[in-house]
Z-matrix of the N, CA and C atoms (Angstrom, degrees):
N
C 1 1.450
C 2 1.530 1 108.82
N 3 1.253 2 106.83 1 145.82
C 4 1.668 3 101.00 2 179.13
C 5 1.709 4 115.56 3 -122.62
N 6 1.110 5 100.26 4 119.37
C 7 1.787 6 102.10 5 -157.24
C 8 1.860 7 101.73 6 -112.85
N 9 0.951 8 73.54 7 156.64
C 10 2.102 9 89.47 8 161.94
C 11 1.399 10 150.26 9 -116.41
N 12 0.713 11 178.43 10 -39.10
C 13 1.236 12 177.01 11 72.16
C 14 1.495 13 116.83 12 136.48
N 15 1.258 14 111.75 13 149.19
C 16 1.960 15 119.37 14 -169.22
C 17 1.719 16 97.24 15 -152.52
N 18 1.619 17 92.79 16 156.82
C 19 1.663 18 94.30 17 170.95
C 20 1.826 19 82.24 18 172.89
N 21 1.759 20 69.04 19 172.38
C 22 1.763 21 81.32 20 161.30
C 23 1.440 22 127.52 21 -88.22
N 24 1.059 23 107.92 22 -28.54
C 25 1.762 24 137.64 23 156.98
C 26 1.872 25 103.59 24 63.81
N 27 1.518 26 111.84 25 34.75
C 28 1.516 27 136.88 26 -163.36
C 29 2.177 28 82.62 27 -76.63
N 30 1.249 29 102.86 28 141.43
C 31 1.170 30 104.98 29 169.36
C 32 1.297 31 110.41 30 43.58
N 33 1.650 32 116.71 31 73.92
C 34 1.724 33 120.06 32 -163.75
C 35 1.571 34 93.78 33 -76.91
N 36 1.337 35 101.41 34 125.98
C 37 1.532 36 112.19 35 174.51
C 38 1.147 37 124.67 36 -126.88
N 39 1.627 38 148.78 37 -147.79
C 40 1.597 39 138.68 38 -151.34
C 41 1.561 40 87.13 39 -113.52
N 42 1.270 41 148.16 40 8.53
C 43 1.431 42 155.10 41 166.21
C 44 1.472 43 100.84 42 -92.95
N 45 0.942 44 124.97 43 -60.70
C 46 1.757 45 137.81 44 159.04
C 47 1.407 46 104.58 45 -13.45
N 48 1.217 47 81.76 46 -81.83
C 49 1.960 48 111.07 47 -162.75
C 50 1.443 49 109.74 48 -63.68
N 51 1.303 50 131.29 49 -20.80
C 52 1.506 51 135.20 50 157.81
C 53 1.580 52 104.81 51 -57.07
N 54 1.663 53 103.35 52 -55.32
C 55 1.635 54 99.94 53 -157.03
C 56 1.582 55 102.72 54 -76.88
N 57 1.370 56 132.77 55 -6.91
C 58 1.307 57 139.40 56 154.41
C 59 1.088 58 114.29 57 -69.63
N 60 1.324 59 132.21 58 -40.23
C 61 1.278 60 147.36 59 -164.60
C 62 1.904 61 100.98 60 -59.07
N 63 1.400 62 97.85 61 -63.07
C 64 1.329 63 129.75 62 -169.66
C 65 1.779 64 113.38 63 -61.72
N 66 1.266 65 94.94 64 -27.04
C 67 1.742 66 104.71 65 -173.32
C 68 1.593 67 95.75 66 -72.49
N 69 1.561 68 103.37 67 -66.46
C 70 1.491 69 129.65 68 176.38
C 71 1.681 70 99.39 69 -15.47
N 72 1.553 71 108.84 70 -82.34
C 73 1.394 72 119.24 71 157.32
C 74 1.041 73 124.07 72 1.75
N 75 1.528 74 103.77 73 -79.42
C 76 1.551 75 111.95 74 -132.84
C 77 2.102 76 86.37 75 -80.77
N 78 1.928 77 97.63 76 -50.84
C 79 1.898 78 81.14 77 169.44
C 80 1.076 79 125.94 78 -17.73
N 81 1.979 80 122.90 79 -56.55
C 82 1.102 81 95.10 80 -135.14
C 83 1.612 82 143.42 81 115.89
N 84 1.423 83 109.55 82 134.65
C 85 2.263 84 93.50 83 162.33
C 86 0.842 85 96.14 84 -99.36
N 87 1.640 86 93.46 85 139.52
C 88 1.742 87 114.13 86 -177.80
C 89 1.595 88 109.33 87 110.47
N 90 1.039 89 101.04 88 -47.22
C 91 1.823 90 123.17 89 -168.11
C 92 1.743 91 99.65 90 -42.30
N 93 1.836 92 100.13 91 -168.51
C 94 1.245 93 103.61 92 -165.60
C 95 1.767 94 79.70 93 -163.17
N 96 2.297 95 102.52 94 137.33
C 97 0.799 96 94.45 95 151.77
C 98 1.340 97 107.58 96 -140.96
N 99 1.764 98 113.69 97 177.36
C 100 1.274 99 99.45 98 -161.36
C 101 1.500 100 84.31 99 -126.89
N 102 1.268 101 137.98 100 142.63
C 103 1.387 102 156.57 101 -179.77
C 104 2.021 103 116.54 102 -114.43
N 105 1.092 104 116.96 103 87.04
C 106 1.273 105 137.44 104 178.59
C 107 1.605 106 97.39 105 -73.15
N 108 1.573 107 103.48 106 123.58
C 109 2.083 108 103.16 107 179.61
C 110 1.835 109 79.85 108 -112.22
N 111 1.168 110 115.23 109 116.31
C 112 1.507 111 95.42 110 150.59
C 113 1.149 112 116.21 111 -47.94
N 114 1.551 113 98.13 112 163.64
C 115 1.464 114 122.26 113 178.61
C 116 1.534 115 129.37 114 -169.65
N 117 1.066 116 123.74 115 175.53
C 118 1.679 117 109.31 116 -166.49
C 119 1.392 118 119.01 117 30.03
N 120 1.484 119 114.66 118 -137.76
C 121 1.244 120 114.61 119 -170.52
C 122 1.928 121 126.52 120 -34.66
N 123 1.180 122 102.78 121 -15.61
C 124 1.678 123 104.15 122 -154.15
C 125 2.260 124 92.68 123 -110.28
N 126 1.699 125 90.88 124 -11.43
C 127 1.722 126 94.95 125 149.97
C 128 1.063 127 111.34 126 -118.78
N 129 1.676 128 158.87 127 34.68
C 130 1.219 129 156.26 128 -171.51
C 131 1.612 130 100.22 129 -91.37
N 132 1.483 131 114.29 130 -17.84
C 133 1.928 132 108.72 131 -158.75
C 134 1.546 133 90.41 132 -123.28
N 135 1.646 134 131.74 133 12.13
C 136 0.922 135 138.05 134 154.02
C 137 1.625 136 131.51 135 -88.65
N 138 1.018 137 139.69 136 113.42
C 139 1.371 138 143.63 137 -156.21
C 140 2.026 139 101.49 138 -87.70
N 141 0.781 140 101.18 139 140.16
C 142 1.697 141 98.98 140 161.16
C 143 1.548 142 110.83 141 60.89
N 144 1.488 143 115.53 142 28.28
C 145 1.409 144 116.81 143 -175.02
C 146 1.392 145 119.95 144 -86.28
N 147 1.637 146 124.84 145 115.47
C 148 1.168 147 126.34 146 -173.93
C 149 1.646 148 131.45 147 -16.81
N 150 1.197 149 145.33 148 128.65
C 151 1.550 150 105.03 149 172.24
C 152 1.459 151 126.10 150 -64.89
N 153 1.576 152 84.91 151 170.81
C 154 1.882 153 82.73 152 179.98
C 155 1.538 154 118.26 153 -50.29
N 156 1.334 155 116.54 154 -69.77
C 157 1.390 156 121.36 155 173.65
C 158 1.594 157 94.45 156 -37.68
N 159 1.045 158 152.58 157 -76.11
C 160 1.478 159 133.61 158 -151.97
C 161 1.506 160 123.77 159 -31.52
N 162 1.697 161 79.19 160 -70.94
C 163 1.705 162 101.39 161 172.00
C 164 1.688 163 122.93 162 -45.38
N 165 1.706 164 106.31 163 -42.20
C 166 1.114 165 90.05 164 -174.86
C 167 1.729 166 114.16 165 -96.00
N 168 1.398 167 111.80 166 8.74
C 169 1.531 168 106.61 167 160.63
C 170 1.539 169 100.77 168 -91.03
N 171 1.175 170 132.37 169 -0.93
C 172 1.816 171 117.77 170 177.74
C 173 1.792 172 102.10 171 -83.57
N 174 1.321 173 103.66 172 -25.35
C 175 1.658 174 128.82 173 -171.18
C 176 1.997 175 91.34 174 -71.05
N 177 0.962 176 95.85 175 -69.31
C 178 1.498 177 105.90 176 -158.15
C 179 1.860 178 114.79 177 -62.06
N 180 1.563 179 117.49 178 -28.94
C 181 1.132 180 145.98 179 -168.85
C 182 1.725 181 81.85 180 -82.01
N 183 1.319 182 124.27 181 -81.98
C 184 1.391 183 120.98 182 -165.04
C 185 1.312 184 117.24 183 -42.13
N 186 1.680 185 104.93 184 -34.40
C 187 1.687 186 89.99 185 -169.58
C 188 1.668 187 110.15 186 -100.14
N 189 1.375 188 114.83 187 12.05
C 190 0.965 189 131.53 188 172.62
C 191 1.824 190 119.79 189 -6.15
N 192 1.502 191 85.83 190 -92.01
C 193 1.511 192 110.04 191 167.84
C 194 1.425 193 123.51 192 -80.63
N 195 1.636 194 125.57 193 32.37
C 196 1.303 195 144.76 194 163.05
C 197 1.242 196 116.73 195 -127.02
N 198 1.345 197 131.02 196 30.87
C 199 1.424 198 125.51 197 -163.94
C 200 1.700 199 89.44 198 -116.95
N 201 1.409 200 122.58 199 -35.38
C 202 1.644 201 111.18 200 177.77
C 203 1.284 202 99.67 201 74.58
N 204 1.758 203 101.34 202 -121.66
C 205 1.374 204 143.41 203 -166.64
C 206 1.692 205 126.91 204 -111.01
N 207 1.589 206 102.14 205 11.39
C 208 1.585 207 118.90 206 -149.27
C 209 1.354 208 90.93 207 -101.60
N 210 1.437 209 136.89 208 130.03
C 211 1.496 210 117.85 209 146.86
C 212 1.352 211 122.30 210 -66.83
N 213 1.243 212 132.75 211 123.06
C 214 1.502 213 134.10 212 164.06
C 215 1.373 214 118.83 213 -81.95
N 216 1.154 215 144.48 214 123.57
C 217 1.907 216 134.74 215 154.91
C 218 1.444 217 101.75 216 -114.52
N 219 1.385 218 101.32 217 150.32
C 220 1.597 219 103.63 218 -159.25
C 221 1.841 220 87.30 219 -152.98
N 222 1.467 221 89.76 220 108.83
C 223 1.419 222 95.99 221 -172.07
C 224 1.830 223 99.34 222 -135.18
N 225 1.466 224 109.49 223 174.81
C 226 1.305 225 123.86 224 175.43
C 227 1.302 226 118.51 225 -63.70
N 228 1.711 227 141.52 226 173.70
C 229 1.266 228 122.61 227 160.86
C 230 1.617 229 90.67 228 -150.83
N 231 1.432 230 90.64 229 132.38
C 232 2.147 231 85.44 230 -179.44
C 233 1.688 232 93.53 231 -102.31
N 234 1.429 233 131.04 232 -4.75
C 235 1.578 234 128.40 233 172.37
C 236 1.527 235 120.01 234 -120.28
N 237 1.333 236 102.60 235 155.61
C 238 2.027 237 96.33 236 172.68
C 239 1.217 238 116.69 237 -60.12
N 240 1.623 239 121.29 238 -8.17
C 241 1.378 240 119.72 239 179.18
C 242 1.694 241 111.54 240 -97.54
N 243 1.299 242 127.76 241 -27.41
C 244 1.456 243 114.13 242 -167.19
C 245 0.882 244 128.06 243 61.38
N 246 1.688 245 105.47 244 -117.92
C 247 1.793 246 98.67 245 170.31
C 248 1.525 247 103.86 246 -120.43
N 249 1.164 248 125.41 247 36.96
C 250 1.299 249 131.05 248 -155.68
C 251 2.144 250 96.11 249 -91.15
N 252 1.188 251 110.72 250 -5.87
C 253 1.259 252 102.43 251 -177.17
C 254 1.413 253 101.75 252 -140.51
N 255 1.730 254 99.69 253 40.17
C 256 1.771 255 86.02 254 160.57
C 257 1.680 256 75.03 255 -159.97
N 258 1.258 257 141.47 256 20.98
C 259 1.382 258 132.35 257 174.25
C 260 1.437 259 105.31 258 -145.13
N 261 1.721 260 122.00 259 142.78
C 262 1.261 261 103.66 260 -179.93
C 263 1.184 262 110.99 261 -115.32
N 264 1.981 263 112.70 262 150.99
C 265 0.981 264 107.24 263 -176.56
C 266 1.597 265 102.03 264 -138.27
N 267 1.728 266 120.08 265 153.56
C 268 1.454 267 124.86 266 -170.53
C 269 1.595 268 95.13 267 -42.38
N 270 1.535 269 104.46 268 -72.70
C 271 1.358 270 135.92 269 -151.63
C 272 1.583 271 123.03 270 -113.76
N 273 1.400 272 107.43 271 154.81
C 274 1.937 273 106.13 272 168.29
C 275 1.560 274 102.94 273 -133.91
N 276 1.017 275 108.95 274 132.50
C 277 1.391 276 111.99 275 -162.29
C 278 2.051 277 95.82 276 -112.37
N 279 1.606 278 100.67 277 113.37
C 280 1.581 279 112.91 278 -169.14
C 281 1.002 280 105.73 279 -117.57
N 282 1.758 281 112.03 280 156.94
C 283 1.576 282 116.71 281 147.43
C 284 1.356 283 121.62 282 -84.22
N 285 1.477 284 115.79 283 169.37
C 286 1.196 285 86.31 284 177.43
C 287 1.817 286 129.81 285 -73.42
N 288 1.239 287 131.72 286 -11.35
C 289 1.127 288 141.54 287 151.04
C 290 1.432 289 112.76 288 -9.27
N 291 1.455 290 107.05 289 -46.04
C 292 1.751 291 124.29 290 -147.49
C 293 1.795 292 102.91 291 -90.89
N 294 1.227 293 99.51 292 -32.62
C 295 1.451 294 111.19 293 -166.08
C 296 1.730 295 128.22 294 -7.98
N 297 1.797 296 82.40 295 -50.04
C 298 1.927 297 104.78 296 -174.40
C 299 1.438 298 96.44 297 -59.78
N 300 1.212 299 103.59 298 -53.16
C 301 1.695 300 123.92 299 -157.08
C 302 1.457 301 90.29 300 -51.29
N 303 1.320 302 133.58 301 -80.48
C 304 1.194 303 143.01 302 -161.50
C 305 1.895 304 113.12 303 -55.91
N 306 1.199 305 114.30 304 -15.16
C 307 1.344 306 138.17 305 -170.63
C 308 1.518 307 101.44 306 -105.18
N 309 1.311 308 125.55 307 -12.45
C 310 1.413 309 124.07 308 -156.52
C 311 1.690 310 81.79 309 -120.23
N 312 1.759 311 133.49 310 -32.98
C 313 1.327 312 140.04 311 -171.30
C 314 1.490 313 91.00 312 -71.45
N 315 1.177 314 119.11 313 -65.90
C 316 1.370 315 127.85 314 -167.32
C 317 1.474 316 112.31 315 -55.43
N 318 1.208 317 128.28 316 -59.14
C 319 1.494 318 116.21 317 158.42
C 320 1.748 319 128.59 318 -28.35
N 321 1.299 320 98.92 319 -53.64
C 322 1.550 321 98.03 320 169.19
C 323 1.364 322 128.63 321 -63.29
N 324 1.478 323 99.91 322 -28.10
C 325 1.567 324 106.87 323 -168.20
C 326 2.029 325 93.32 324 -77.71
N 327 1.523 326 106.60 325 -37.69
C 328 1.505 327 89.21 326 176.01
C 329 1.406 328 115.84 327 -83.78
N 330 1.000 329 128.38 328 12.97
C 331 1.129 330 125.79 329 -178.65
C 332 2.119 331 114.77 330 -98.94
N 333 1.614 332 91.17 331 -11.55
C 334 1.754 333 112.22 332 179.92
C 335 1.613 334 101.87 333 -107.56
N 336 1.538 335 105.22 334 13.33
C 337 1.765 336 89.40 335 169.29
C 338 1.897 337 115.15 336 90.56
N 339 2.010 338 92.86 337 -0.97
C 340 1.816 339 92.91 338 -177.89
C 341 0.961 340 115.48 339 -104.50
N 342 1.048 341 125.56 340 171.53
C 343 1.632 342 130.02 341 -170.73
C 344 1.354 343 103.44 342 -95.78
N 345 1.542 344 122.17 343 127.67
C 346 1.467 345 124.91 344 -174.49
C 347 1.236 346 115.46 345 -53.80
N 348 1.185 347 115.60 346 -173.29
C 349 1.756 348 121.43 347 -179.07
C 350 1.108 349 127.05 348 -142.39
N 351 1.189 350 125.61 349 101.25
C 352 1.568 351 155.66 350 -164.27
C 353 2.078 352 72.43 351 -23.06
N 354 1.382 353 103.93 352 145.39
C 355 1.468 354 107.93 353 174.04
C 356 2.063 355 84.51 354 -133.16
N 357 1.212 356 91.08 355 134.46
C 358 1.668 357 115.74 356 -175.29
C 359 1.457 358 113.79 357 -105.69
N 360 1.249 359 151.77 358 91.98
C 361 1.487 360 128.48 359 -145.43
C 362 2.313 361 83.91 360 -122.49
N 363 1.395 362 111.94 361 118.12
C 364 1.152 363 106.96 362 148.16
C 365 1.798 364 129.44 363 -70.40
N 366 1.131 365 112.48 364 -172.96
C 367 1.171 366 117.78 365 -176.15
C 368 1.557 367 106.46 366 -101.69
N 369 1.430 368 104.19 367 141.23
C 370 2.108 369 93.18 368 173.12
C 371 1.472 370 94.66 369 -65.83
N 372 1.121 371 88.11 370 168.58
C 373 1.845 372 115.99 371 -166.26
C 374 2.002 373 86.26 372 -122.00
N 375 1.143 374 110.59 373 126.88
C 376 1.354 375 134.02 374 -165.32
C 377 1.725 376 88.18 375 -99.70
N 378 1.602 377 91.95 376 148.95
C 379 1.381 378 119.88 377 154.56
C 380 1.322 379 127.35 378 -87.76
N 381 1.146 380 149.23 379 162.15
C 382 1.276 381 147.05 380 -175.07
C 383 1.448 382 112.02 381 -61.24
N 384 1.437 383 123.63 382 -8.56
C 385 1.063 384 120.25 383 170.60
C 386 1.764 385 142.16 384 -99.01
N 387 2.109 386 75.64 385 5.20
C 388 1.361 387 97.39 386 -172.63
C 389 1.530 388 124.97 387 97.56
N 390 1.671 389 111.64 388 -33.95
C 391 1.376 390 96.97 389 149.34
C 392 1.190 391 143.52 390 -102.22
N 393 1.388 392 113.44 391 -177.08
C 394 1.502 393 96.00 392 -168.34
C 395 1.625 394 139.20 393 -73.34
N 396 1.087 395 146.77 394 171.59
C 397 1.226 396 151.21 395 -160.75
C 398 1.369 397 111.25 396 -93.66
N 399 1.407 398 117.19 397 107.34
C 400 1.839 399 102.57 398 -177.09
C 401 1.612 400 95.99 399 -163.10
N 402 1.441 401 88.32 400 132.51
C 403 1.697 402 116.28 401 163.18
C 404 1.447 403 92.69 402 18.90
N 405 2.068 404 100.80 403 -88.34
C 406 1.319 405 129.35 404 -158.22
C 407 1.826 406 114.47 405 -31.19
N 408 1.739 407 95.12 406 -40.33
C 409 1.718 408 82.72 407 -169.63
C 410 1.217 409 129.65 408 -108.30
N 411 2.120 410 105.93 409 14.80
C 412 1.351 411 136.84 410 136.66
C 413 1.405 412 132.36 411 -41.03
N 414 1.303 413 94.21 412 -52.37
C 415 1.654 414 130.65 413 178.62
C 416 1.661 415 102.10 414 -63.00
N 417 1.372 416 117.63 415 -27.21
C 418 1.733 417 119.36 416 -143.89
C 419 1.781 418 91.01 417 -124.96
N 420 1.320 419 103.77 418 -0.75
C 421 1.832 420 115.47 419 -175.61
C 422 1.371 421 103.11 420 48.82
N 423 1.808 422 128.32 421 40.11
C 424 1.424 423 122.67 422 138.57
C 425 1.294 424 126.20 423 -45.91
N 426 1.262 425 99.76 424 -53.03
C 427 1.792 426 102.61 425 -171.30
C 428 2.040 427 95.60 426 -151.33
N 429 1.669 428 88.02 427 170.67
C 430 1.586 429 96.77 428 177.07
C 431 1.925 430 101.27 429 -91.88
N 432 1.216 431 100.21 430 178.89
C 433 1.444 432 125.88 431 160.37
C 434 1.823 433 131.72 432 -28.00
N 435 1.927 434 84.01 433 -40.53
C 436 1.348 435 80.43 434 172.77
C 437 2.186 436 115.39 435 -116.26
N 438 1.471 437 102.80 436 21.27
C 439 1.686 438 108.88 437 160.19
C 440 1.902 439 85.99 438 109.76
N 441 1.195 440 113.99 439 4.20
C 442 1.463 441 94.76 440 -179.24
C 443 1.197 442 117.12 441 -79.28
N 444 1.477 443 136.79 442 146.33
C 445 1.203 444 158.48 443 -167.42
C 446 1.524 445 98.83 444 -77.52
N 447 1.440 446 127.96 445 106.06
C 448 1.355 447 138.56 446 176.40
C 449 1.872 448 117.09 447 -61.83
N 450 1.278 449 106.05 448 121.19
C 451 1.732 450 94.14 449 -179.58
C 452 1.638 451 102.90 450 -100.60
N 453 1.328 452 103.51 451 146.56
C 454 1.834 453 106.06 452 -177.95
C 455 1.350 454 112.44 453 -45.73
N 456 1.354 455 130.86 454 3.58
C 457 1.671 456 109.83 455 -173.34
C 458 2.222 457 73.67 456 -104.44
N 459 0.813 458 121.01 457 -51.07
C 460 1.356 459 111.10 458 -171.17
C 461 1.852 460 108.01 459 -66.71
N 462 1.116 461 137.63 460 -25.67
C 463 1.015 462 127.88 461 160.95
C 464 1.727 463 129.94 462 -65.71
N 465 1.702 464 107.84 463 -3.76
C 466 1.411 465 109.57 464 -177.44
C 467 1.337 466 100.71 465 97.24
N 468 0.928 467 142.11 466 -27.54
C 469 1.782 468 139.95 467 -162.65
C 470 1.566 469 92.24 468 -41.88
């Protein structure tokens, strides 16, 4: 199966690593996945965003010892589409965050004559506080990587 997935994937954390987790999966042996890092324009309104190379060695290191039999390519994306409307793929594997996005790909893609793409949406992966886990409240020293609740001597205070 040949699937997709995109993000900014800034501060790769246990929300990350599910929706990698899940792609990995859903391919398949044999399969194919394709890993979209934003970039340019689609990080320009983001402040403090990892570099590319960062992100995509935190990307590449994790799935290391989960790749099997799968081809991975793990490239940049300066649009919400990538290559999603000139390459085909079964599936897009989302959070729910993504929903529009993936609903907004699929329209175009039927609208160019392609066959839509099964859209897969995991669940956010919660922090200990119940909400969810994202970049933003890494970035903001709410919590670490893996949903823990940051105390002021670990935030620098």
């Amino acid at each position: 199966m040949r699937v997709c997935v995109g993000g900014t994937f800034d501060h790769l954390h246990k929300g990350h690593k599910l929706l990698l987790e899940y792609a990995v999966k859903t391919a398949g042996a044999h399969g194919f996945v394709f890993i979209g890092i934003a970039t340019g324009p689609l990080t320009a309104s983001k402040r403090e965003v990892e570099s590319f190379q960062k992100r995509k060695e935190r990307i590449e290191t994790f799935l290391k010892n989960k790749q099997d039999t799968i081809d991975i390519q793990i490239e940049g994306i300066e649009t919400i589409f990538g290559p999603t409307l000139t390459s085909d793929f079964d599936a897009i594997i989302i959070s729910p965050e993504t929903r529009s996005t993936a609903e907004k790909i699929n329209n175009e893609r039927e609208k160019r004559g392609m066959q839509k793409m099964n859209i897969i949406q995991i669940p956010y992966v919660l922090a200990k506080d119940g909400r969810p886990i994202s970049s933003t409240r890494i970035r903001q020293k709410e919590i670490d990587s893996e949903g823990h609740i940051l105390t002021d001597k670990e935030k620098g205070d």
